[in-house]
GUPA-602131 format. One record per residue (C-alpha): residue in one letter; x, y, z. Coordinates in nm, 2 decimals, padded with zeros to 4 digits, always signed. Each point is the difference from the previous one (the first is absolute). Example, Ala and Ser with C-alpha at 12.3 -4.5 7.8 and 13.67 -1.06 7.14 Angstrom:
2
REC   aa        x        y        z
REC    A   +01.23   -00.45   +00.78
REC    S   +00.14   +00.34   -00.07
// end
This chain:
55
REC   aa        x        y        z
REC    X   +13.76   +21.37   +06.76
REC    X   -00.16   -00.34   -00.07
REC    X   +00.18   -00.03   -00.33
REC    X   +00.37   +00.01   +00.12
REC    X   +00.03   -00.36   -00.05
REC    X   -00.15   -00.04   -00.37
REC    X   +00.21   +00.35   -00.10
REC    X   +00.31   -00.20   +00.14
REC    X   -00.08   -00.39   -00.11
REC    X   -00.14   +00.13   -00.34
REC    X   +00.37   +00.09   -00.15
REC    X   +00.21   -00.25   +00.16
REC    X   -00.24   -00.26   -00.11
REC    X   +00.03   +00.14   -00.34
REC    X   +00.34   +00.05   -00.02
REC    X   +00.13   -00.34   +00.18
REC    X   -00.25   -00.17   -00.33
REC    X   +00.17   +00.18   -00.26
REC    X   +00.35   -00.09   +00.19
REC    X   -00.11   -00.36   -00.02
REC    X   -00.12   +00.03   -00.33
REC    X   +00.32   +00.14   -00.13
REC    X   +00.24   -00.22   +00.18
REC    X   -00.17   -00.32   -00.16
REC    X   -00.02   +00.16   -00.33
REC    X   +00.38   +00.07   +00.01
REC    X   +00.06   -00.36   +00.14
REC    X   +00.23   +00.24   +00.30
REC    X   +00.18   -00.20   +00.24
REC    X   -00.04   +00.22   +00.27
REC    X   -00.32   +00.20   +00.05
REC    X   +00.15   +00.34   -00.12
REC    X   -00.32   +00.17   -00.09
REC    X   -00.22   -00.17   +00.25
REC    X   +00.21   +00.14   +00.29
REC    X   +00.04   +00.38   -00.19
REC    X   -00.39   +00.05   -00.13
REC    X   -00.10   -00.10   +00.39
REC    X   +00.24   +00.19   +00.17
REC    X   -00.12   +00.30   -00.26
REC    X   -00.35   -00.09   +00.08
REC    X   +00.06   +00.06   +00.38
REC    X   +00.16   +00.30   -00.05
REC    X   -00.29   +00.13   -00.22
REC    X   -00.24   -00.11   +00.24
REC    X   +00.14   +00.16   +00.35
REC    X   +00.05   +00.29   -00.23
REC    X   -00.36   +00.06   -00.11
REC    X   -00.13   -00.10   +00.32
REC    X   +00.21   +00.29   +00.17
REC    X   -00.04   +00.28   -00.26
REC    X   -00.39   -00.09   +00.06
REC    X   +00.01   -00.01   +00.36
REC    X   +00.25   +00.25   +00.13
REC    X   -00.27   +00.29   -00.11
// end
């Protein structure tokens, strides 16, 4: 149960970089992948925590 917060911080800390990274490669205006790759990372996250958990 203690790793709830690295199984949930590990993607969307992941995902927001590459965002980041791929917003300043692009030279984007508004942060288009940031916002999508975190909101995907969240959505990853609260999934594998309840597919591990809900056993």
């Amino acid at each position: 149960m203690n790793d709830i917060a690295f199984i949930l911080l590990g993607p969307i800390i992941i995902g927001t970089a590459i965002g980041i990274y791929l917003d300043k490669a692009l030279t984007m205006k508004i942060p288009i992948f940031t916002m999508s790759f975190a909101l995907m990372s969240i959505i990853f996250g609260m999934y594998t925590v309840f597919k591990r958990y809900s056993k």
